[in-house]
C-alpha positions, 0 to 999 in steps of 0.5 A: 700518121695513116695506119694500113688496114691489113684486112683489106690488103689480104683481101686484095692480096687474094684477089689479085692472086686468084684472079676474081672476086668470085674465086677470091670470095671461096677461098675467104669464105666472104660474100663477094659484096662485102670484098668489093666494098673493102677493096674500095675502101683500100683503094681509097685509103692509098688514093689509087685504084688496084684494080679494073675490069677488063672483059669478064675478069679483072686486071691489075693497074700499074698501082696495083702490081706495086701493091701486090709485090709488097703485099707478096713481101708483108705476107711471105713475112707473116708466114715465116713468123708463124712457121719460126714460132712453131719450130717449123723451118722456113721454106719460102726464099725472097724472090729477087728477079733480076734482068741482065742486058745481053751486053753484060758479060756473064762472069762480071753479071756473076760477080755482082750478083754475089755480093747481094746472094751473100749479104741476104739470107734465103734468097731467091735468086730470078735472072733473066737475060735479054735485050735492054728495052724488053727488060725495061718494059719488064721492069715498069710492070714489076715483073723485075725488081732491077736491070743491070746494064752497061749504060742508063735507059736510052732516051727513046725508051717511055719507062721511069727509071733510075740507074744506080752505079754499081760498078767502074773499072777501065778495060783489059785487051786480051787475045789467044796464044796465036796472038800474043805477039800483040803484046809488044808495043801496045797500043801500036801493035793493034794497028792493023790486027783482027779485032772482036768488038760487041755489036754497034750501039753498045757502050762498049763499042762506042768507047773502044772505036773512039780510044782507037782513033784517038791512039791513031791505030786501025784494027781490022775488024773480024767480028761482032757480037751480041754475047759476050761469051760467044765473043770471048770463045771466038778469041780464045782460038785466034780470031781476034783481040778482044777488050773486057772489063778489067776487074773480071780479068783474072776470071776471063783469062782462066776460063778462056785460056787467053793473055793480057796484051795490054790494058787502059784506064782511059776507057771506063766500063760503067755498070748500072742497077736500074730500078723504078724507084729512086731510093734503092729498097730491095735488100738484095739491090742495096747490097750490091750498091753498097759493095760498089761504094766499098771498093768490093765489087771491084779489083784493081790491076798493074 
C-alpha cells in the first residue's frame, strides 16, 4: 500500500492557495527550490501533474482542483482536532456547494436539501442556482460538489458525470379558486383550459404534452416559464392550471393558496444528484441518496 506524504500535500496546499511558490515560500519559511522539487515529488507519486505554468503565475489542472478540494477537507479536519483537543469550539463548517437547475421547483430543492442539513453536523450549506449546462461546466472543474436536476446531462453536454436518483414521485395538477371547477370530470375538463407549462425542452414539458395527447384533451396554453415560482404565483391568481411534483403538494397548495384539481402516477418527476464521481463520496450527497432509497424524501398521496 503507498502511503500519501502529508508534507508534500500541505505544501501544494499552500501553493495552490496562495497562488505562487514565491508567495507560498514566505508563508512556509522554505526556499522556493526546495517547494518546487517536493511538488514534483508529489506529482509523481499520484501520477498526474497539480499544477502548470500559465503566463507568470501558475494554475491548477483538472487533477489539481481534485487534489486541493480534499487536501480543503484532510486540512479543515486537522484543524478542528487540534481546536477540540484544546477545548476550543470548532468554527469552520463542511462547505457543501450545491447547483440547482432552474427547472427544479424551489420547495422540493428545499426538501432534499434537508435530509443532508440534517444528517451532517456543521455543514455549510452553498447553493447556486442556473441553467443545467452552466452548473455542469461548474461541476467538471470542482467548483460544485453536485447538481440537482429534473433529468441526467444532456448528451451535447462533454462533462463526465454520473446522475444519482434521489427522488420519484407522479405529479399533482393544481390551480387557483378561479379555476377549481376543473375539478369535476378530470382529465377531461382540461380540454380546452389555459394552462402553465415550464419552458420547452424541459423534462416536465415533454411528459405533460405527451399525457395530454395521449388523454385526448387540449388545453390552451397561456404561459410558459423558466422558474417555477413565477410559474406557481401566475397560477394562484387564475391564469391557468398548473402541474407539480406530487410530494411537494401539500407545501405548494399552502404557499400558493391554490387546490388539487386532480393528480396522475402516469407522469413521473424524477430527480437526480449529479456528481463526477461514480461512488457518491460527500456525506451530504450520500444523505440524501439515502433518504431517496428509505422512502424519506417522498410522500405519498390518495
Amino acid at each position: 500500500m503507498e502511503w500519501l506524504n502529508y508534507h508534500h500535500l500541505h505544501y501544494f496546499w499552500v501553493v495552490a492557495r496562495a497562488g505562487s511558490i514565491a508567495r507560498a515560500s514566505q508563508e512556509l519559511r522554505l526556499s522556493q527550490p526546495t517547494i518546487s522539487s517536493q511538488l514534483k515529488t508529489l506529482e509523481g507519486s499520484l501520477g498526474h501533474p497539480l499544477l502548470e505554468r500559465r503566463g507568470r503565475g501558475l494554475v491548477l489542472t483538472d487533477v489539481g482542483r481534485t487534489v486541493l478540494r480534499y487536501a480543503d477537507d484532510i486540512f479543515h479536519t486537522g484543524r478542528e482536532m487540534q481546536r477540540a483537543l484544546k477545548g476550543i469550539p470548532t468554527r469552520d463548517r463542511i462547505p457543501f456547494a450545491v447547483g440547482i437547475a432552474d427547472v427544479i421547483p424551489k420547495l422540493l430543492a428545499e426538501q432534499l436539501l434537508q435530509s443532508a442539513v440534517h444528517a451532517v453536523k456543521d455543514m455549510r450549506l452553498v447553493c447556486r442556482e442556473g441553467a443545467l449546462a452552466a452548473l455542469l461546466g461548474a461541476l467538471a472543474i470542482h467548483e460544485l460538489d453536485v447538481v440537482l436536476s429534473d433529468s441526467p446531462p444532456p448528451e451535447d453536454v462533454k462533462v463526465k458525470a454520473f446522475s444519482h436518483l434521489v427522488a420519484e414521485c407522479g405529479v399533482t395538477f393544481l390551480a387557483g379558486p378561479a379555476l377549481a371547477g376543473l375539478k369535476k370530470g378530470f382529465p377531461g375538463s382540461l380540454a380546452g383550459a389555459p394552462v402553465l407549462l415550464p419552458s420547452p425542452g424541459t423534462a416536465l414539458r415533454h411528459s405533460l404534452e405527451g399525457w395530454f395527447e395521449a388523454r385526448g384533451v387540449e388545453p390552451v396554453v397561456a404561459g410558459e416559464f423558466d422558474d417555477s415560482a413565477l410559474l406557481k404565483a401566475f397560477g394562484a391568481r387564475g391564469m391557468g392550471f398548473f402541474a407539480a411534483p406530487t410530494t411537494i403538494e401539500k407545501e405548494v397548495c399552502a404557499q400558493f393558496d391554490v387546490g388539487v384539481i386532480g393528480r396522475t402516477e402516469e407522469i413521473r418527476e424524477r430527480f437526480y444528484a449529479i456528481s463526477v464521481e461514480r461512488r457518491l463520496r460527500h456525506p451530504a450527497v450520500v444523505a440524501m441518496a439515502e433518504a431517496a432509497r428509505e422512502g424519506k424524501g417522498r410522500r405519498s398521496h390518495t
